[in-house]
N, C-alpha and C positions, 0 to 999 in steps of 0.2 A: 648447326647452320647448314652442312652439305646438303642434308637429307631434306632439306626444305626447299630445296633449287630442281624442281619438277620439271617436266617438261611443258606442262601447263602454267607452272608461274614464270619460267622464262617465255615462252611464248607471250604471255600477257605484258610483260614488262615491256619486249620487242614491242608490240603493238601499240604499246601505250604512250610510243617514243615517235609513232606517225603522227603528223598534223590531223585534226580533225576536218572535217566534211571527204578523205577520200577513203576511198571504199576496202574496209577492212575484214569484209565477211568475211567469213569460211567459205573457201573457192574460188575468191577471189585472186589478181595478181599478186596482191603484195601478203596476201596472206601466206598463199603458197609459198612463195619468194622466203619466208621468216620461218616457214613450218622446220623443215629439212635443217635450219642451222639451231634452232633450236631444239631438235631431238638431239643434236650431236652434243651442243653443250651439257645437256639431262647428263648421258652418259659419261660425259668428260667428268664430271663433278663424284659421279659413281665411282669410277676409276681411279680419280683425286682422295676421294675417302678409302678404297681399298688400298690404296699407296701410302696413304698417312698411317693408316692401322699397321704394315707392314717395318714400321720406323723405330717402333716401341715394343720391349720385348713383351707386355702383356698382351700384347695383341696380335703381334708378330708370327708365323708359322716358317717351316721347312728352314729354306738357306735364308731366308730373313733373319729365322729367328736367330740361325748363329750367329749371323753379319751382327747383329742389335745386341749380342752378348759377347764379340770378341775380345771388347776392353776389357771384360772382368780376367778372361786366360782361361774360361772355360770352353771345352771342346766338348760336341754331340761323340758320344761313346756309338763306335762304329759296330755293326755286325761281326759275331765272328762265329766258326767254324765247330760242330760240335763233335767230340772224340768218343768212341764207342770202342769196349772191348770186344775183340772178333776171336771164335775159337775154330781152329780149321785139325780138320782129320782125315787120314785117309783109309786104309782096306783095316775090318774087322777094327774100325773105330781108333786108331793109333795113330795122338798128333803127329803131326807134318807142318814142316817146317812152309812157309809161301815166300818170294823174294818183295821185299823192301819196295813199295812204290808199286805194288799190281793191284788194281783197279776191279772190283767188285762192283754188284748192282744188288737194291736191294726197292725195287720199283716204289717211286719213280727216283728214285735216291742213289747217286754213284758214292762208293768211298775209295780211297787208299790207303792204301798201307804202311803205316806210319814207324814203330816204333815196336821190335822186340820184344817181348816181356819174359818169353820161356818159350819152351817147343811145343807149336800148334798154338802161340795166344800171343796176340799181336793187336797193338792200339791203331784203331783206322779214325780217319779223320773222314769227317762229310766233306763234299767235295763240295755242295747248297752251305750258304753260311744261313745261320737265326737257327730258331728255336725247332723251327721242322725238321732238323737234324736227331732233335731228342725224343724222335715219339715212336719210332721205325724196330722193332726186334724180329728177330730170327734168320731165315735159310737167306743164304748171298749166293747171289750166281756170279761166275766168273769172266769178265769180259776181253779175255783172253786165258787161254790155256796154261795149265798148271799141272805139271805132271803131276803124279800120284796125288790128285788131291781129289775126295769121295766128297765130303761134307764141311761147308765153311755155313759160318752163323753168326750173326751179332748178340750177344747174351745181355750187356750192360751198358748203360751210359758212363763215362769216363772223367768226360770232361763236357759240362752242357755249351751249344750253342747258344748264341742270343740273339736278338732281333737289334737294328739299328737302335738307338735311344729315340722315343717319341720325344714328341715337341713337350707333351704334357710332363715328361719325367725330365729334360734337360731344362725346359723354366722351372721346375721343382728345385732344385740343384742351384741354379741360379740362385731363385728367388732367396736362400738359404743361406749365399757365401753374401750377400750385402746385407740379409737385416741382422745376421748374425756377426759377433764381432772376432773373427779368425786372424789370427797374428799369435807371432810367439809360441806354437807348439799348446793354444790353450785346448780344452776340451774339446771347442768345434771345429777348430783342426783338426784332430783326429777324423772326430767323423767326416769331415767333407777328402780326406785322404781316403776314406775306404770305399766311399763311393766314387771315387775317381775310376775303379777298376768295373771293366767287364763283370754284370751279375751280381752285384752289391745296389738292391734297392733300396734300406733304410742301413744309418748304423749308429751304436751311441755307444760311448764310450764312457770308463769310470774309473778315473783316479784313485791314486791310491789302492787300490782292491787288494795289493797282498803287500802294503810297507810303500815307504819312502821309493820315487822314482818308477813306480808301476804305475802301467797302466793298459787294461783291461778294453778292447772293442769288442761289442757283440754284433754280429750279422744279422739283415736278413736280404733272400734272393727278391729279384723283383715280382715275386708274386707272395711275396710277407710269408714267406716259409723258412727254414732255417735251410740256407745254402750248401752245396756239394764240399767235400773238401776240398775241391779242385781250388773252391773258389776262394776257401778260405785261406788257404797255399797262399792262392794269389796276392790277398790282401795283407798275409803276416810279412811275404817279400819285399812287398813295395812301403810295406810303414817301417818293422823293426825285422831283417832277414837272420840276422845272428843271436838276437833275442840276451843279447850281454852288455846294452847300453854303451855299446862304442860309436853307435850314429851312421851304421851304413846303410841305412836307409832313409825315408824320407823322415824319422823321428830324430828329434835332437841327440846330443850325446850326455849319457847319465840317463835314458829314458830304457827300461824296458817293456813293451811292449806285447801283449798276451793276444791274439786274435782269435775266437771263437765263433761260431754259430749260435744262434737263438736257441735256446729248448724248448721242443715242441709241446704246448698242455694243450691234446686234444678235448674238443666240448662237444660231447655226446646229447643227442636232444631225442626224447621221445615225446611224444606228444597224441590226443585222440582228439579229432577232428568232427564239426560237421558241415558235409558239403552243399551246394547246391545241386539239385536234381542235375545229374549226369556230368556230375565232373568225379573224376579218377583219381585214385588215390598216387599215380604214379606220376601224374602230371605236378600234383602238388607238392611232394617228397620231391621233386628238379627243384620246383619253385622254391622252395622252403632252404635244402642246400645252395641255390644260386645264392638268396637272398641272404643269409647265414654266413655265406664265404665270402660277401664281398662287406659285410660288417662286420666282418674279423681283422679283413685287410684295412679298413678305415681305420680301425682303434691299437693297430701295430703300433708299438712303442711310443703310445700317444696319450691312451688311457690302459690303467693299471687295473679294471673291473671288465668282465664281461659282463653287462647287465641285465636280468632275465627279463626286465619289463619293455628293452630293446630287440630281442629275440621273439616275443611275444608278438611284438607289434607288427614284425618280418613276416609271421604267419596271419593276423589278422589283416595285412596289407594285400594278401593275393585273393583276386577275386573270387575264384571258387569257393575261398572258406567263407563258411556263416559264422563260428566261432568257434572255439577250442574248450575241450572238457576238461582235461590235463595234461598236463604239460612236465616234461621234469629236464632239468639240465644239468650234466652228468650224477642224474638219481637224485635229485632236489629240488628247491624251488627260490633258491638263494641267487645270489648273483656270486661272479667265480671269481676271485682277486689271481691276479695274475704277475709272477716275480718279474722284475723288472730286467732281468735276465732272460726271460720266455718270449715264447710269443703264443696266443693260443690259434688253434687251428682247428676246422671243423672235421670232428669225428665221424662217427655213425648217426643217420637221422632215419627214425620208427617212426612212420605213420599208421594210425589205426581207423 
């Protein structure tokens, strides 16, 4: 109904609201007179519909969309901060020790100096919170002075940063705690507890797995990989931390609780191709991995088959290719079953 309040149908309607015989042309007084209030209604009604869409968490974005899911008690998982192992040395390569809290650059990237671990190897935290934190390795320069110190470097990621939760992944989450029915410590309990933490995009959990009062979560990070143990820490804490069924954490008591990562089953694809006049084999091989990695991520604990006739069509789908001569999927031509424990992930891709 909004979308049909034009500027042209309110205008008409206006006009059609003046007595006949006065003069209603275009350019007229009273036309003019009606033009101007009727472009503002057009847009009021534009506005009226973006404001209604913002009411409803399907349709809702940013702080709307929290506003529109407050009543469930879900919160947008905030940004946070990613921890990198730093190893510092000084003359003829001999760690050295740096003080607590001194500030490094590793452009355009500052960290600090977090946490001890041994002499010369010290946890720095990004000072940028998300995910840009995790992709930065090597030489630190020092933004401030540091006696005997030769050579400082960041070697490892520690503990990954992450980006604020999008809209798309917090109605996910949402969508999940109302059609699903969570009470009492059941099965979707668990999993909607493991995604409550930083860095847990899917999780599912399984009773029973080793006797009476078990029970088994498996991870995955938000990009359907099997997550850091930082993060797994994170989620055995916050469900079962003593792991002896006394209930100090968010699992009831008599429950013990196993938190894991996915197992990775990489799927190696080769395949020979033919293209059209003047497309590259390297453009296709992006294409083929993009397209391959984000069909991995859709069937994350959702379907139990990697299907070759799905993987097939990924490569039939990019315009370069005219079509495929063979094809094989880790050395076969089978579709891959995948333990419900796993997750698969894309391997190596041979184009010929």
């Amino acid at each position: 109904m909004v979308e049909e309040q034009t500027y042209e149908a309110i205008l008409e309607r206006m006009l059609d609201r003046i007595p006949e015989g006065m003069d209603k042309r275009e350019g007229s007084i009273i036309y003019d007179a009606l033009a101007p209030s009727a472009a503002e209604l057009a847009q009021m009604y534009v506005e009226l519909e973006y404001s209604m869409n913002l009411k409803f968490a399907a349709t809702a974005s940013g702080e709307f969309l929290d506003r529109s899911i407050a009543w469930s008690g879900l919160t947008r998982k905030q940004a946070t901060k990613a921890q990198l192992l730093g190893q510092f040395s000084g003359s003829n390569g001999a760690p050295v020790d740096v003080p607590i809290g001194s500030r490094f650059s590793l452009d355009p990237l500052n960290y600090k100096v977090m946490t001890r671990l041994g002499t010369g190897q010290y946890v720095l935290e990004c000072e940028t919170s998300g995910k840009e934190g995790n992709r930065r390795f090597g030489s630190l320069l020092p933004l401030e002075y540091v006696e005997g110190l030769v050579k400082a470097e960041l070697v490892e990621l520690w503990v990954p940063g992450e980006d604020t939760e999008s809209d798309e992944a917090l109605y996910d989450r949402y969508r999940e705690k109302i059609s699903r029915p969570v009470t009492s410590a059941n099965r979707n309990q668990y999993e909607l507890w493991a995604r409550e933490k930083a860095g847990v995009g899917k999780a599912k959990a399984f009773p029973l797995w080793d006797g009476p009062g078990t029970v088994k979560v498996v991870l995955l990070d938000n990009e359907m990989r099997s997550p850091t143990p930082s993060v797994v820490e994170s989620v055995q804490q916050h469900i079962d931390p003593t792991m002896d069924g006394m209930g100090e954490g968010a699992a009831p008591v008599g429950s013990v609780v196993t938190v894991v990562g996915a197992a990775e089953v990489p799927v190696h694809i080769e395949v020979q191709v033919t293209l059209l006049d003047g497309a590259g084999l390297d453009g296709v091989q992006g294409a083929i991995e993009q397209g391959v990695r984000q069909y991995l991520k859709d069937l994350a604990m959702s379907d139990p088959l990697v299907r070759y006739n799905r993987i097939a069509n990924v490569i039939l789908d990019i315009p370069a290719v005219i079509d495929y001569e063979v094809l094989t999927v880790n050395g076969g031509t089978d579709s891959i079953p995948i333990q419900p424990e796993a997750v698969a992930v894309l391997g190596t891709v041979t184009v010929r």
